[in-house]
C-alpha positions in Angstrom: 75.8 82.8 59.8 76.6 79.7 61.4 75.8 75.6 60.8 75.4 74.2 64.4 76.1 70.6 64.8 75.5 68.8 67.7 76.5 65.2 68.1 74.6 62.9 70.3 75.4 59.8 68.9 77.7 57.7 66.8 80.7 60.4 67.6 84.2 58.3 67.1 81.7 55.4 67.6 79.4 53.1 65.5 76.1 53.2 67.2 72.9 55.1 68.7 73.1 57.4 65.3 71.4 61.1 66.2 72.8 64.1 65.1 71.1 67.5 66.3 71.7 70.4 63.0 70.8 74.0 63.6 70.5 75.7 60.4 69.8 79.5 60.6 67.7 79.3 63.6 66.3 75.8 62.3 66.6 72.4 64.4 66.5 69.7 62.9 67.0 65.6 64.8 68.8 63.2 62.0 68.0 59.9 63.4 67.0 58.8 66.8 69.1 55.5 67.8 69.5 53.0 70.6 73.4 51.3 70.8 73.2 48.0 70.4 76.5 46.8 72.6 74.7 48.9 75.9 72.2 47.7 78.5 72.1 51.0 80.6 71.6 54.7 80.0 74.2 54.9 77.7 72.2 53.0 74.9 70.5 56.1 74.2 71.6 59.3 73.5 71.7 62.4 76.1 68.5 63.9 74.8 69.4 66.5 77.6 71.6 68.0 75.8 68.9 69.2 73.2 66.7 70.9 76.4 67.7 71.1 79.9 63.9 71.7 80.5 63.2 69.0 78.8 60.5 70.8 76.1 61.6 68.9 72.7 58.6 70.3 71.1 60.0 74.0 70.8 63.9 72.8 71.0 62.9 71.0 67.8 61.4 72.0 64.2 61.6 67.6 63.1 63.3 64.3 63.2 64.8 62.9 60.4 65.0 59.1 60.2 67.2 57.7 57.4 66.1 53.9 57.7 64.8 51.2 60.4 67.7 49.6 61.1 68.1 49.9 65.5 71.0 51.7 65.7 68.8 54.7 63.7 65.3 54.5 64.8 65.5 52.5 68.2 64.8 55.4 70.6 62.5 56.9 68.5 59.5 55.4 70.6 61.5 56.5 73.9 62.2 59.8 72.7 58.2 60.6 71.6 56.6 58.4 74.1 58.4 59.0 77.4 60.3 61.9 76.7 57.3 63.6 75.3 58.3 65.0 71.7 55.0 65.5 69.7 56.5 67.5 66.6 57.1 66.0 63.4 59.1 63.3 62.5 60.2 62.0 58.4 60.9 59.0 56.8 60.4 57.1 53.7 57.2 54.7 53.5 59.6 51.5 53.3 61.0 52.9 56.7 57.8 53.7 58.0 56.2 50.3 57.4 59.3 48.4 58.3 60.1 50.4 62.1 57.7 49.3 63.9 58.7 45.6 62.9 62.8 45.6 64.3 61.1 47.7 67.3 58.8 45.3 68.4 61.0 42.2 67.4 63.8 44.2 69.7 61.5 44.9 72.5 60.3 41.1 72.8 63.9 40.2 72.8 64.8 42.5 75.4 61.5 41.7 77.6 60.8 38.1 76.9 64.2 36.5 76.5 66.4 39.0 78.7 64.3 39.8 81.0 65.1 43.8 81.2 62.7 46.5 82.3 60.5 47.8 79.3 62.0 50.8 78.2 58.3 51.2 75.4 55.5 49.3 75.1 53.9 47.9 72.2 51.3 50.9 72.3 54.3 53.5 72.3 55.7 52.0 69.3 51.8 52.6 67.4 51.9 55.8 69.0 55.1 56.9 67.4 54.3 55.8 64.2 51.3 57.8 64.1 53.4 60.7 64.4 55.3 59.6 60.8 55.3 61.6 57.6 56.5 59.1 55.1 58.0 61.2 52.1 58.7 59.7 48.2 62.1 60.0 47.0 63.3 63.3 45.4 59.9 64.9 47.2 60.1 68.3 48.7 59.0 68.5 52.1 58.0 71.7 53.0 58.4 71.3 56.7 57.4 75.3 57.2 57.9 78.3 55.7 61.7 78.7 55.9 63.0 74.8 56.3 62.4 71.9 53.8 64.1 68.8 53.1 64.3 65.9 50.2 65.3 62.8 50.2 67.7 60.7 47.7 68.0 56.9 47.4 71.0 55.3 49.4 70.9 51.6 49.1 71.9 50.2 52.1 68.7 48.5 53.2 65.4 49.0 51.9 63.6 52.6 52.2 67.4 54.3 52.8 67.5 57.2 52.2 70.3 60.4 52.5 68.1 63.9 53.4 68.7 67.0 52.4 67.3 70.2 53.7 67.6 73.7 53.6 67.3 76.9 55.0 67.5 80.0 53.5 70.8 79.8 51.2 71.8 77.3 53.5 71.9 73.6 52.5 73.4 70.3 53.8 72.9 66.8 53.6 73.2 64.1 56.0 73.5 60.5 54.7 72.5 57.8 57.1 74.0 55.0 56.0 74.8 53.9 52.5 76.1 52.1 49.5 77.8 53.4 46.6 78.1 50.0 45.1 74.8 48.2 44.0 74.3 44.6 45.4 71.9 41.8 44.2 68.6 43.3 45.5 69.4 47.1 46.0 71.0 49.6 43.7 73.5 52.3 45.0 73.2 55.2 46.4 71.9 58.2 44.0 71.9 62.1 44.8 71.8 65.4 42.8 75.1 67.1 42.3 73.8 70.2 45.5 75.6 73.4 46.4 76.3 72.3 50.1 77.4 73.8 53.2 78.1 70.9 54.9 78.0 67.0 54.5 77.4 64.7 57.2 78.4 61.2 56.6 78.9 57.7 57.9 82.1 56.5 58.0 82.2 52.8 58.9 84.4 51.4 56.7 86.8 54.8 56.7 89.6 52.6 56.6 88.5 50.0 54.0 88.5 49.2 50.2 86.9 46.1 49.3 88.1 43.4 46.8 85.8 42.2 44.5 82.0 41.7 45.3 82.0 38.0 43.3 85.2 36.9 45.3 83.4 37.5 48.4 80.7 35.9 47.5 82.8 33.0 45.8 84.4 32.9 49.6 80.9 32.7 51.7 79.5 29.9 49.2 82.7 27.8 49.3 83.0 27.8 53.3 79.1 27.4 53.8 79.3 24.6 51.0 82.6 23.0 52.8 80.9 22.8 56.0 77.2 21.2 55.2 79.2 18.7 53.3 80.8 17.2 56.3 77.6 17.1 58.3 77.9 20.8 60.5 75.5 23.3 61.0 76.1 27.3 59.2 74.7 30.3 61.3 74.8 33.0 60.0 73.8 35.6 62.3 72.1 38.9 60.3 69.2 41.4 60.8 65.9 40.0 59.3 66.1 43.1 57.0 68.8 43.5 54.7 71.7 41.1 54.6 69.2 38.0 54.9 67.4 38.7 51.6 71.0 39.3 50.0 72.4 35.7 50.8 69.3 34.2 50.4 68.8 35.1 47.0 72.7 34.2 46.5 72.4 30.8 48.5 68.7 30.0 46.3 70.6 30.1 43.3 73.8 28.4 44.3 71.8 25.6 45.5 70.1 25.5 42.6 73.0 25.2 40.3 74.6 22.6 42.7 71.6 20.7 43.0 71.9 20.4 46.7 68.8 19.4 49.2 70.6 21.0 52.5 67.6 22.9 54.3 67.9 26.5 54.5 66.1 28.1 56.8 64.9 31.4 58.2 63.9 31.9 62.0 60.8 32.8 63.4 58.1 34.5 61.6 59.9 38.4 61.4 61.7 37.8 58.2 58.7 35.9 56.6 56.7 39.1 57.1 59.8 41.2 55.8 59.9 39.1 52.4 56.4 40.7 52.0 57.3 43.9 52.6 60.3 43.1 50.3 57.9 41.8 47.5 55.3 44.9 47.9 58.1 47.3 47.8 60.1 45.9 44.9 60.5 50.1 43.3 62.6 50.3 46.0 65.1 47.3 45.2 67.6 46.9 42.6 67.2 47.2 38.3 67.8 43.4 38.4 64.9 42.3 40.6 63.0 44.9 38.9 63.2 43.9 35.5 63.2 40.5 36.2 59.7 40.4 38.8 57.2 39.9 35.9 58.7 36.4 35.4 60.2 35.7 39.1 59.8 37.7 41.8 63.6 37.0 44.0 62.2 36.7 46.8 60.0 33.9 46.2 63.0 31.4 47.4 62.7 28.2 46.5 65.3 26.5 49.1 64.3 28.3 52.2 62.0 26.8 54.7 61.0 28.3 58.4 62.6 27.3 61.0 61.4 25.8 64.5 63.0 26.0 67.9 62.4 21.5 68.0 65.5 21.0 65.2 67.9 23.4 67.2 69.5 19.9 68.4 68.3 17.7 65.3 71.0 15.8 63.6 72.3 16.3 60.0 73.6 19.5 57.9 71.4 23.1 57.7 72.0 26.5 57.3 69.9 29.0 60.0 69.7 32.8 59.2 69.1 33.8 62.8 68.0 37.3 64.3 69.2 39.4 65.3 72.8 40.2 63.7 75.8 41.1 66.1 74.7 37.9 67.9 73.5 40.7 70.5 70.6 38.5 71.8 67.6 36.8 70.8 67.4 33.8 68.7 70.4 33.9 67.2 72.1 34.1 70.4 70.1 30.8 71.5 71.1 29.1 68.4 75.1 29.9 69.1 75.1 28.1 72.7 73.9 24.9 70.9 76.0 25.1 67.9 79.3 26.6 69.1 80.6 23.8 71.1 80.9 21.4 68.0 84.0 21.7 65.7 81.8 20.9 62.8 79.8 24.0 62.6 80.1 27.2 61.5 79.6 30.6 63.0 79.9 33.2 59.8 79.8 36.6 60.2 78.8 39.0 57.1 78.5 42.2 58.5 79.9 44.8 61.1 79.6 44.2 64.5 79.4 46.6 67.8 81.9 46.5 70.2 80.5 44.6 73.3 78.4 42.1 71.2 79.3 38.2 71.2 79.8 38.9 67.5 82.7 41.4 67.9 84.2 39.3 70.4 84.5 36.0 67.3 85.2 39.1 65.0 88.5 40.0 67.2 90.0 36.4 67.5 88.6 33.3 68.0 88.0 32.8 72.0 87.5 29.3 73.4 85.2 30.3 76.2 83.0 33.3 75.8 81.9 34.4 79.1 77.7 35.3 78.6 77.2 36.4 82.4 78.0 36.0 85.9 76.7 32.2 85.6 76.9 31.2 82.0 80.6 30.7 80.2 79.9 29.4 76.4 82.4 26.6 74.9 83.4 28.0 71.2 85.2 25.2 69.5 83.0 25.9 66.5 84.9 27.7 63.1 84.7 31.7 62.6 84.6 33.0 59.0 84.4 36.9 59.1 83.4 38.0 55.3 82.3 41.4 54.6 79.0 41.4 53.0 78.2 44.9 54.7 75.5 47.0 53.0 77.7 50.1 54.3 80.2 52.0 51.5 83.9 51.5 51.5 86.4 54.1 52.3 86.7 54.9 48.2 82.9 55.4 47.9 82.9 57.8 51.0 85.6 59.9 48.9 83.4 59.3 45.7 80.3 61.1 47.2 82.2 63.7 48.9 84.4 64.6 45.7 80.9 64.8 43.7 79.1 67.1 46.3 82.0 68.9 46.8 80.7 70.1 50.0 81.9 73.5 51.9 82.6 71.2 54.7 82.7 67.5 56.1 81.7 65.6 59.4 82.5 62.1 59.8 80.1 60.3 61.8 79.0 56.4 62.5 83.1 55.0 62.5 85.8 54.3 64.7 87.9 57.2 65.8 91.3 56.1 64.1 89.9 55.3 60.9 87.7 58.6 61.2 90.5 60.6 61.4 93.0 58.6 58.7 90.1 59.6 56.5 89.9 62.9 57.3 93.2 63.8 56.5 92.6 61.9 53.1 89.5 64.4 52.8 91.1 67.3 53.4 94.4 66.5 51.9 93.5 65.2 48.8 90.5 67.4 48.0 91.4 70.5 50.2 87.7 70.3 52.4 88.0 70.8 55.7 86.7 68.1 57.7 85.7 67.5 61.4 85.0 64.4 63.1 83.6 65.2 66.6 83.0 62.5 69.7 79.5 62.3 71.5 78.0 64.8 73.2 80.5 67.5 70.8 79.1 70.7 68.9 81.1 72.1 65.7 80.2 75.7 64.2 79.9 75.7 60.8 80.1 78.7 58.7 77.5 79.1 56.3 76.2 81.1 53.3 73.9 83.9 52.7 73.2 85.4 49.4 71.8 88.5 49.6 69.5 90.1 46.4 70.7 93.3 45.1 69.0 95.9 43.1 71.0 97.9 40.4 71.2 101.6 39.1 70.3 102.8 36.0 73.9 104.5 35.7 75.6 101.0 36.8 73.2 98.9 34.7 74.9 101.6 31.6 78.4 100.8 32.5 77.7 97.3 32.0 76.5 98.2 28.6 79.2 100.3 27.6 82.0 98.4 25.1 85.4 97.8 26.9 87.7 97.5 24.1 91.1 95.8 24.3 93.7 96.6 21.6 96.2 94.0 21.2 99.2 93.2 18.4 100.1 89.9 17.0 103.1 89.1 14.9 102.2 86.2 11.7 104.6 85.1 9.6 104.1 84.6 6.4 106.8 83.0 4.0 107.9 84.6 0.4 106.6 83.0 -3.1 109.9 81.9 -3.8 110.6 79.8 -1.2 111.4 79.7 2.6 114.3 82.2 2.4 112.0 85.5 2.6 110.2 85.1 5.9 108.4 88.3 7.2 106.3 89.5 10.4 103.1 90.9 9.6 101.6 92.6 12.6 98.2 92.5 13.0 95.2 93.8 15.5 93.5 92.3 18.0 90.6 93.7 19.5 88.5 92.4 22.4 85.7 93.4 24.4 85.9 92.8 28.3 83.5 94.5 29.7 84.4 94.1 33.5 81.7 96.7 35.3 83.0 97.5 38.7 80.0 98.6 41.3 79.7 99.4 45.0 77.6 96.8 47.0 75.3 99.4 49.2 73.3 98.1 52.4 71.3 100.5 53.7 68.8 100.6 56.9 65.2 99.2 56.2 66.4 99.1 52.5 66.6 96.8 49.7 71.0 96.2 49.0 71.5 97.7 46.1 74.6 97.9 43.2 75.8 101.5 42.5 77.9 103.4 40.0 81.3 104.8 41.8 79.4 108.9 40.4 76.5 107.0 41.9 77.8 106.7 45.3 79.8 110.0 45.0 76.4 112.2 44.5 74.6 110.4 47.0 77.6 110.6 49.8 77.7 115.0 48.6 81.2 114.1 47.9 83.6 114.9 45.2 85.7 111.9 43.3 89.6 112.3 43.9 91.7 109.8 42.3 95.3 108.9 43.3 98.0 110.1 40.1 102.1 108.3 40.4 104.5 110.2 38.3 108.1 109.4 38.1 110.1 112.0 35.5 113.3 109.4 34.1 116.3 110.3 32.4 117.2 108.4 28.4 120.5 108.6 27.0 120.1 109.9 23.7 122.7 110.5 20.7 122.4 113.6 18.7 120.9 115.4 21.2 120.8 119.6 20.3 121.0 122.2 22.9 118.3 124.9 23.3 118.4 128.7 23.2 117.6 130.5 26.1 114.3 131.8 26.5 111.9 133.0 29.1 109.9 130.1 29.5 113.1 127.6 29.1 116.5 128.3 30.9 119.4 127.1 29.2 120.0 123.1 29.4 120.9 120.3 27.2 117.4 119.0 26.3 115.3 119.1 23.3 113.6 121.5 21.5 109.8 121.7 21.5 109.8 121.3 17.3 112.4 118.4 18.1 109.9 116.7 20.4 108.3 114.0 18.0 112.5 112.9 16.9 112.7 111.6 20.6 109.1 110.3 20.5 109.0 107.8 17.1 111.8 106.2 18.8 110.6 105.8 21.9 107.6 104.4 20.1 109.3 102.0 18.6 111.5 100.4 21.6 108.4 100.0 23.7 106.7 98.5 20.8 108.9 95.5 20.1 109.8 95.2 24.0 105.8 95.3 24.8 104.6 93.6 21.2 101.1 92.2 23.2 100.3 96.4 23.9 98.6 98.8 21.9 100.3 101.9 22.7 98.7 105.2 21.3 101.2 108.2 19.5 99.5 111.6 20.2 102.4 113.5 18.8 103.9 114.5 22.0 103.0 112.0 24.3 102.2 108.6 24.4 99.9 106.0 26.9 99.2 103.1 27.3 95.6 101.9 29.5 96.5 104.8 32.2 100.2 105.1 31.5 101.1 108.3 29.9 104.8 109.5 29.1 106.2 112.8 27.8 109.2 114.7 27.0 110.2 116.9 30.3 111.6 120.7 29.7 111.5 121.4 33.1 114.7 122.1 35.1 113.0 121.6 38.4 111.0 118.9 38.4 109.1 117.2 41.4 108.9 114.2 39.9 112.8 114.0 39.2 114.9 112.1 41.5 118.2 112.3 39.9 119.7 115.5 38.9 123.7 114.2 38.9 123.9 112.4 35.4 127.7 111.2 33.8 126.5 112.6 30.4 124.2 115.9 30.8 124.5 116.8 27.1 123.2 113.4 26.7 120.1 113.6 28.6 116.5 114.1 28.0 114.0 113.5 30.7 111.0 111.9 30.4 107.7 112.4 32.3 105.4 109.6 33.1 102.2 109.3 34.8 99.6 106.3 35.6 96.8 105.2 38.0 97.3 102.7 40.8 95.4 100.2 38.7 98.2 100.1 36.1 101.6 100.2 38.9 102.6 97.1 37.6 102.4 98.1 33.7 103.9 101.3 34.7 107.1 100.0 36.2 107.6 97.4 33.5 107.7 100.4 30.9 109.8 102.6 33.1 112.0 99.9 33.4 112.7 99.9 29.6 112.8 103.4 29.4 115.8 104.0 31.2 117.4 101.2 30.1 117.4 102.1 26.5 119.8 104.0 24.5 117.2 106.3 21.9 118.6 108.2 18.3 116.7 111.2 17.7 115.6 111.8 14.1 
């Protein structure tokens, strides 16, 4: 059986995140999002792909939406609303409360202030949202009778979550975005240690490992602080969910310590209403705010004030968080034609940006015209400070997670093909899991597993039972009363039980599988057992060697006589012993073994198993006959090997 995985979105690309798994007949959407950098039909993903006739309901069993961010949830109300997808869809309740407030922020941007056609309406967005199942972390969904899913806290933004689900024996886990590193109002990312097929995971910052969180922050206070105290303007352009709470509850408390009576502010009324949401849902944020909200709740900020449109141009030093991030549009994107033209303010950028947004273009160099459109060029003599306050994982926590799943397999998703595929060669170098990481509108076959439940029989289940002993001898030495001159080996016995049961696996028609015994299998197949002998007959040089009388059984030759067979046989004993002192070799007189290996004294003149007949020394000579099962070839050789290598004494 086979993992299906078909990427829609964010292949070799950061944006419009949706990722189409088929697990053992099972379909399953992981996110549904819009590309941020794209005005036309490529901002959402080619939901053709899923069904050329265009019936989503039976091409899919659920969606699966990791967190509200755009880029993960934006075509959601596309996909259910115009597209017509009625099935289920998951998320967490943070998610599910927080959507529908980045998609109607988004679609005012895009209708009010851009002017664009409407892709949804207001009343698709509350019709896709009826369609939710929010899900508690670590809950099992039960989607139907063969699929469910679970999902695991993954920082990032609040209500993140990575989602597991399974079919069958079949598992994966696809992780949205995350953070392996907690931050001052989320923890980091937390999963079970799963038996996985496959792992799906962002790679953003593939080719990244941070410095130090506190230098970073250290960084952002000491530019904002430099520029407010020579009169400019800070924006910092961020999503009203996520990266504004984390500076503002690092800015509160700097200006706090510095005593400083700069205004702060926040735009319009979208990140007021997500402070609530931030306050309600404070489970979901980090051990810090928790243990600390009986006393003060963080986001209560004392130094922040909202903001209004009047003191875009209004003289004197401020700091503006401005939606949304990217400076894709919107407010922020207002804010920046005002401010950008004045060397004393400051643009700073704490978070990944899209290629084709205004913010990737500052990210890539600092322009000094930005072109907006066909009839507006914007003057950028403002500074640029690019600091990574990203709520995404570095390229060492991407190899943390995947070294503690230790997943069958890896796809890299959500990065930028170079880094994507330096990474991947980390992946499957360092920690020998093969990794893919596909481009939009790709499929990759996965194998998968498939445990089947076997019955046993009674004569098998008895051959489990049975004792396997293992006879083994050990040399200790043990040193004299009088001192260290007398030093002698006492041999001693080892004896172990390895009871190794070897059964036949049978799958029959319309029948349970089912674990025989070999006799088992033999009676029920009417056949008889035949097992496969190797003999080899040797030749030993051996001294005092006496010649035979002729007799009708024995011609005459220069071998030993039956009494004389145990003279030949002690010695024997007694090479193999001390070449093989691990062994436990049984005497029966005349013949020795060893597991399968048996060897004997040869009176034969003719004998099949001899090869070489034309020996220097004939009166010399005794021959030796050994046998053994394939099982023990390697054994067998070794102690053929010393055989006729060694020069014997008869008694």
């Amino acid at each position: 059986m086979v993992i299906e995985c078909l990427v829609l979105g964010a292949g070799q690309e950061i944006g419009k995140s949706c990722v189409v798994v088929t697990i053992n007949g099972k379909r399953i959407m992981f996110d549904c999002g819009m590309h941020m950098g794209y005005q036309d039909r490529r901002r959402y993903p080619d939901f053709s792909l899923i069904s050329k006739s265009r019936d989503f309901d039976n091409a899919l069993d659920c969606i699966v939406i990791t967190h509200f961010h755009l880029d993960h949830v934006g075509a959601l109300p596309y996909f259910t609303e115009v597209c017509g997808y009625r099935g289920p869809i998951y998320m967490t309740y943070p998610t599910k409360a927080l959507a529908p407030l980045m998609l109607e922020d988004y679609r005012k941007v895009m209708i009010d202030q851009r002017g664009e056609e409407e892709q949804f309406t207001s009343a698709h967005i509350a019709e896709c949202m009826k369609k939710v199942i929010a899900v508690d972390l670590k809950q099992t969904v039960q989607v139907d009778k063969e699929l469910q899913i679970r999902a695991y806290y993954a920082g990032h933004v609040l209500g993140a979550a990575m989602f597991y689900a399974k079919v069958g024996d079949t598992a994966m886990v696809y992780t949205g975005d995350y953070n392996m590193t907690p931050d001052r109002h989320l923890g980091a990312a937390q999963i079970d240690r799963l038996q996985l097929d496959l792992l799906i995971t962002e790679s953003t910052y593939a080719g990244t490992i941070r410095d130090s969180k506190y230098a970073r922050e250290r960084e952002f206070l000491k530019a904002v602080h430099k520029c407010v105290a020579g009169g400019g303007k800070v924006l910092i352009p961020t999503f009203a969910l996520g990266r504004a709470q984390e500076l503002s509850i690092l800015l509160d408390d700097y200006w706090e310590r510095m005593n400083l009576k700069v205004p702060i502010y926040f735009s319009a009324g979208l990140t007021i209403q997500a402070n609530m949401y931030y306050k309600m849902l404070i489970s979901w944020t980090s051990q810090k705010v928790k243990e600390t909200y009986t006393t003060h709740n963080a986001f209560d900020f004392k130094n922040v004030l909202n903001f209004d449109r009047s003191l875009i141009d209004a003289p004197g030093p401020c700091v503006l968080f401005a939606t949304p991030g990217m400076i894709s549009g919107g407010f922020s994107l207002e804010v920046f034609k005002h401010w950008a033209p004045s060397e004393m303010n400051l643009v700073t950028l704490p978070g990944y940006c899209v290629a084709g947004t205004i913010g990737h273009k500052l990210m890539s160099g600092k322009p000094t015209k930005i072109d907006l459109d066909m009839d507006t060029q914007i003057d950028v003599r403002c500074q640029i400070h690019q600091l990574s306050f990203s709520p995404h994982t570095d390229a060492k926590g991407i190899m943390d997670l995947v070294k503690f799943l230790s997943p069958k397999h890896v796809i890299l998703v959500h990065g930028e093909k170079p880094k994507m595929a330096t990474l991947k060669e980390r992946i499957q170098s360092e920690l020998g899991i093969q990794c893919d990481h596909p481009a939009n509108k790709e499929s990759v076959s996965i194998p998968s597993s498939h445990f089947v439940k076997a019955g046993a029989s009674n004569a098998f289940i008895r051959s489990c039972l049975n004792p396997n002993f293992k006879f083994s001898k050990s040399g200790l030495e043990e040193k004299s009363e009088s001192g260290s001159q007398g030093i002698k080996s006492v041999p001693w016995m080892q004896i172990s039980d390895e009871r190794v049961s070897e059964g036949i696996l049978v799958l029959e028609k319309s029948k349970k599988a089912k674990i025989v015994h070999q006799d088992v299998l033999l009676h029920m197949l009417k056949k008889q057992k035949h097992e496969v002998q190797f003999a080899y007959c040797c030749p030993v040089h051996i001294e005092k060697l006496e010649k035979t009388e002729t007799t009708d059984l024995i011609p005459t030759t220069d071998v030993l006589s039956v009494p004389d067979k145990s003279s030949v046989i002690k010695p024997l004993l007694e090479k193999l012993s001390s070449e093989l002192s691990e062994a436990n070799i049984h005497d029966f007189g005349e013949h020795l073994q060893l597991e399968s290996f048996h060897v004997s004294i040869c009176f034969k003149d003719n004998c099949p198993y001899r090869i070489t007949d034309s020996l220097p020394n004939k009166s010399k000579t005794a021959f030796f006959c050994c046998s053994w099962s394939a099982a023990d070839e390697k054994l067998a050789w070794r102690i053929i090997s010393i055989i006729e290598n060694c020069n014997l004494t008869a008694n």
